[in-house]
N, C-alpha and C positions, 0 to 999 in steps of 0.2 A: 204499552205506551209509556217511554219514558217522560216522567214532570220536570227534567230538567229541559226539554226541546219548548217549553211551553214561555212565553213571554212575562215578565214579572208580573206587569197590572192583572192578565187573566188570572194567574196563579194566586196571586192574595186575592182577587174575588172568590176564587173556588174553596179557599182556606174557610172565608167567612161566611161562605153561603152554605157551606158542608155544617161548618159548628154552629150556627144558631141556626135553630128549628125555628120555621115560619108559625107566622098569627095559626094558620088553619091542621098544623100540624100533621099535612100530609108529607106522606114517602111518594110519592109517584115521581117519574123523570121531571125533570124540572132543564129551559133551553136558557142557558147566559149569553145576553146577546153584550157583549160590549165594545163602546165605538170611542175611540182617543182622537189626540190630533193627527197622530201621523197613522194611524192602523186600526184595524176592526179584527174581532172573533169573535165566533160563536162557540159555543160548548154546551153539551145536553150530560149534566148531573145527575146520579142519586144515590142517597145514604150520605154514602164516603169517597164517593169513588166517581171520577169521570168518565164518561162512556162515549164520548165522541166530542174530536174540538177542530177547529177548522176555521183559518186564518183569511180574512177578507181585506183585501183594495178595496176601503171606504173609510173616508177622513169625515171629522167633523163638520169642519166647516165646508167640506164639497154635497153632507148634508143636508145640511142648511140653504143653501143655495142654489142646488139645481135640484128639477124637479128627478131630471133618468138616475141621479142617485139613489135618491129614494126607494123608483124600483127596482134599481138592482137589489138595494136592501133586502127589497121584500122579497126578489128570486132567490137571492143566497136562503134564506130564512126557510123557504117551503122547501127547497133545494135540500136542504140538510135534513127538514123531518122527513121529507120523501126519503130521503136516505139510510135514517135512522129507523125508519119501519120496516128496512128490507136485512138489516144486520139480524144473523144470525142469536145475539144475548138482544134483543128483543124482546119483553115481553107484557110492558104498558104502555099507554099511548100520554104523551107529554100533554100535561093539564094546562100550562102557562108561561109565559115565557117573562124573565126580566132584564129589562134592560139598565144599563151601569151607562150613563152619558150624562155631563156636565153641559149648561148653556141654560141662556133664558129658554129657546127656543124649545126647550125638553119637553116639555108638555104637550106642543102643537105636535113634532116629532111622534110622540107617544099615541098622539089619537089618528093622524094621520094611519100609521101601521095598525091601529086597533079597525081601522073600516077598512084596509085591505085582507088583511089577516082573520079566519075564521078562530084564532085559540087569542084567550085576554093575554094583553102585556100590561105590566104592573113595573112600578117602582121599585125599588132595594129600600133593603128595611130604613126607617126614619128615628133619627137621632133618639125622641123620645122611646121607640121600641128596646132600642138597645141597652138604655139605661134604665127600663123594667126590666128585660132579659137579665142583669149585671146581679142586678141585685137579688133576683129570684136564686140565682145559681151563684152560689158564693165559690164552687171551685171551679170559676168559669176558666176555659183554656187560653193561656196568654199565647198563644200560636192565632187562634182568631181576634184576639185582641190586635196583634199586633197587624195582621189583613187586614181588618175594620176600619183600623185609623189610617193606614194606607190607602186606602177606600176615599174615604172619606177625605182625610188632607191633598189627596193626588201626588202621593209621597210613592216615585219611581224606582230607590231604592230603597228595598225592606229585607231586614233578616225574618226567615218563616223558623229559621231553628230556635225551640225551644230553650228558653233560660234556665242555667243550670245554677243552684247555690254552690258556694265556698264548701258544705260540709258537703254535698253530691262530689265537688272532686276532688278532694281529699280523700271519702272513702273509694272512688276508683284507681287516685294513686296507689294508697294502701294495697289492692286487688292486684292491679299489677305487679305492686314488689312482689308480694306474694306468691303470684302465678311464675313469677321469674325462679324464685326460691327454688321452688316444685320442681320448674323446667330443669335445673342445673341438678339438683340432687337428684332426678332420675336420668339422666344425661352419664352422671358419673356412676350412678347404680349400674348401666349400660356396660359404660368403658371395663369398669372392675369386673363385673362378670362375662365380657366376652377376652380379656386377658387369662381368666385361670380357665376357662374353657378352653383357649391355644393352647396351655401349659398341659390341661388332663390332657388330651388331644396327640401331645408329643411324650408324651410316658405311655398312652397307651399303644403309640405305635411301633414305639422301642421295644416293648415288653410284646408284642408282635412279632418283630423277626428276631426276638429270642427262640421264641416257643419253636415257629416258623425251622430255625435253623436248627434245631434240636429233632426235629421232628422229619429233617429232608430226604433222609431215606429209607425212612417207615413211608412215608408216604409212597415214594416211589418203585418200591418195593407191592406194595396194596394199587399203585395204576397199573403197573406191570400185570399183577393175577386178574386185576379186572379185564385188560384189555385180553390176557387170553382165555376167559373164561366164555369172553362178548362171542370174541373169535369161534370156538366152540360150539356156542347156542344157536351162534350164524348157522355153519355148515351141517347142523344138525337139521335145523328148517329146511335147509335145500333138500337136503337126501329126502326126506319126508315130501315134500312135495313133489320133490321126482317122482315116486315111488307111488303117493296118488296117481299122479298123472297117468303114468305107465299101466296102474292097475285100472284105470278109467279110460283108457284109447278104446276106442269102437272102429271094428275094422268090417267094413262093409264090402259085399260080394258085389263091385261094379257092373262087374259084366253080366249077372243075371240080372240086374237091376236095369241096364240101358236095354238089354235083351226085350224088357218084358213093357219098359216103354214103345220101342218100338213097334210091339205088338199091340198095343190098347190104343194106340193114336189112331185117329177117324180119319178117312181120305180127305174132304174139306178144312184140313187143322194142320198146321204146322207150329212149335216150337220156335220162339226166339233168342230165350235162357233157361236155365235150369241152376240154381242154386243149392248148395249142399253145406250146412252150416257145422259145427261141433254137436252144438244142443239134439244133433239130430233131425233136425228142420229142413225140409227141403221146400224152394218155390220153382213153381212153372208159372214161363209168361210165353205169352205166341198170340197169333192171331186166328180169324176161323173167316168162315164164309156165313155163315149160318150159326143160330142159337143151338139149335139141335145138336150140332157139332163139339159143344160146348160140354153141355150137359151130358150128352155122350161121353165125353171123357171123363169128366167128372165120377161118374159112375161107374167107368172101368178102373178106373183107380179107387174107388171105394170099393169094388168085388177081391181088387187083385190082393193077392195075400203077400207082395212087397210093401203095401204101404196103408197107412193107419190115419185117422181122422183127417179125412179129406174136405177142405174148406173154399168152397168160391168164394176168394177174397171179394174181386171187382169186375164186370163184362163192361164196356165202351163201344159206342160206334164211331166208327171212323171210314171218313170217305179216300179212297187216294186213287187218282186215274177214273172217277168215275165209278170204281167197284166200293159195294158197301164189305165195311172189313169189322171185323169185332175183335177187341185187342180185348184179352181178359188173363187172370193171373190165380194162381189156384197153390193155395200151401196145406201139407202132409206132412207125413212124417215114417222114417224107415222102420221099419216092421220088424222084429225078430227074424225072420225066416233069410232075410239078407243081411244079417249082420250077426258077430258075434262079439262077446268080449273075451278079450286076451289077458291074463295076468303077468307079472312081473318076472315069472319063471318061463313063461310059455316061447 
């Protein structure tokens, strides 16, 4: 909350009701209710600092003379503690409230809202308090001094800034020069050191393409042997991998292999794929009539001496036209006996 949004009279109240500490010396929130001629606020205080203020349509003298003023008064009033019990920095509950109004009538005002209201309202401190306060506290704040008599004289405009002596600004002019000094002497420490920084900058770049041009065809000479040394190491990895490759082909005897599927397959079973990988992997997928069918195969391809660790991956049922079908898929691997390796000479 900006204090400059805040209307003069509340704000010198709040000056002076923050700087002297009440007869009973407590900290608890504390509600300012204050009512002018032309306008009313309310504000809940504590310590130093405002914690809620809230500007009410309520003149004095419509006060004084009607009675539905009044309770609007006293709605605004609960209105704002209800309020202030629901805020989040919440955390005592407001002891008393004082009211800031001028008029004969203040007193009657006063006890009226003391029988509607369950929390006491009280007066602003009295001339004699303050001038025990003055003297108790000899470096009392002339910032509440200056609220006080505001207060008190109904004095609309008030400076709340603080008075400053002759030798206070003097020594800030002084501060200033000063600080300007500083400012310009490292301003030009700047300029001087980013000029011979340009300067080193342009000899070291000169002495750059000296080196540089001296050096143009050594250098070119040394990308030359590089590039064909690259070239070399390249075609060297080819051959060599070729060379694996060719020594690592596995050539497989197909047709004793499709031969001897045909022969282990069950009459209920047919083949849908047959995959055949490098790694030496092969998968069967087909469908069957029957489990049996399955396992049956399963097992002639685990006896058969073309193929090796034989795996029912998955069996499924599936319905199609009414016939129960079993899709299942089965991976192995080719055996020595159908396959041989070939070397790079062979």
């Amino acid at each position: 909350m900006k204090l400059l949004a805040i209307k003069t009279m509340p704000l010198a109240i709040f000056q002076s009701f923050t700087n002297i500490p009440s007869e009973s010396q407590t900290y608890a929130p504390t509600m300012l209710v204050d009512i002018e001629d032309s306008y009313g606020a309310i504000s809940i205080v504590k310590d130093q600092s405002i914690k809620f203020v809230h500007d009410i349509d309520i003149e004095r003298k419509r006060l004084s003379e009607e009675e539905n003023t009044m309770r609007d008064l006293v709605s605004e009033i609960e209105t704002s503690l209800n309020y202030y019990e629901t805020m989040p920095s919440h955390d005592e509950k407001i002891e008393n409230i004082v009211l800031f109004m001028d008029g004969a009538d203040c007193d009657t005002i006063l006890d009226k809202l003391n029988r509607h209201l369950n929390i006491q309202i009280i007066r602003p401190y009295t001339h004699e308090y303050l001038k025990s306060y003055a003297k108790e506290k000899i470096s009392y704040d002339l910032l509440a001094y200056s609220a006080t008599g505001a207060i008190i004289n109904n004095d609309k405009s008030i400076n709340l800034l603080p008075l400053q002596k002759p030798e206070v600004l003097k020594l800030k002019k002084q501060l200033v020069v000063a600080l300007l000094c500083v400012f310009t002497i490292a301003l030009l420490s700047v300029f001087v050191n980013l000029l011979l920084e340009v300067k080193r900058n342009s000899i070291t770049r000169q002495e750059d393409l000296i080196r540089q041009g001296a050096a143009a065809s050594d250098a070119q000479i040394l990308r030359e042997r590089a590039r064909i040394e690259a070239s070399k190491a390249q075609l060297t990895t080819q051959v060599d991998a070729t060379a694996s490759i060719v020594n690592s082909t596995v050539r497989v005897d197909w047709v004793r292999v499709l031969q001897e599927i045909s022969a282990i397959i069950p009459e209920n079973m047919w083949l849908t794929d047959f995959t055949w990988k490098e790694s030496n992997d092969a998968y069967f997928s087909g469908a069957a009539l029957d489990y049996d069918s399955v396992f049956k195969f399963r097992n002639n391809l685990t006896d058969s001496q073309y193929f090796d660790s034989v795996k029912l991956i998955s069996i499924q049922n599936n319905e199609a036209k009414n016939l129960l079908l079993l899709r299942f898929e089965i991976q192995c691997k080719i055996s020595r006996e159908a396959s041989r390796r070939q070397g790079v000479n062979q």
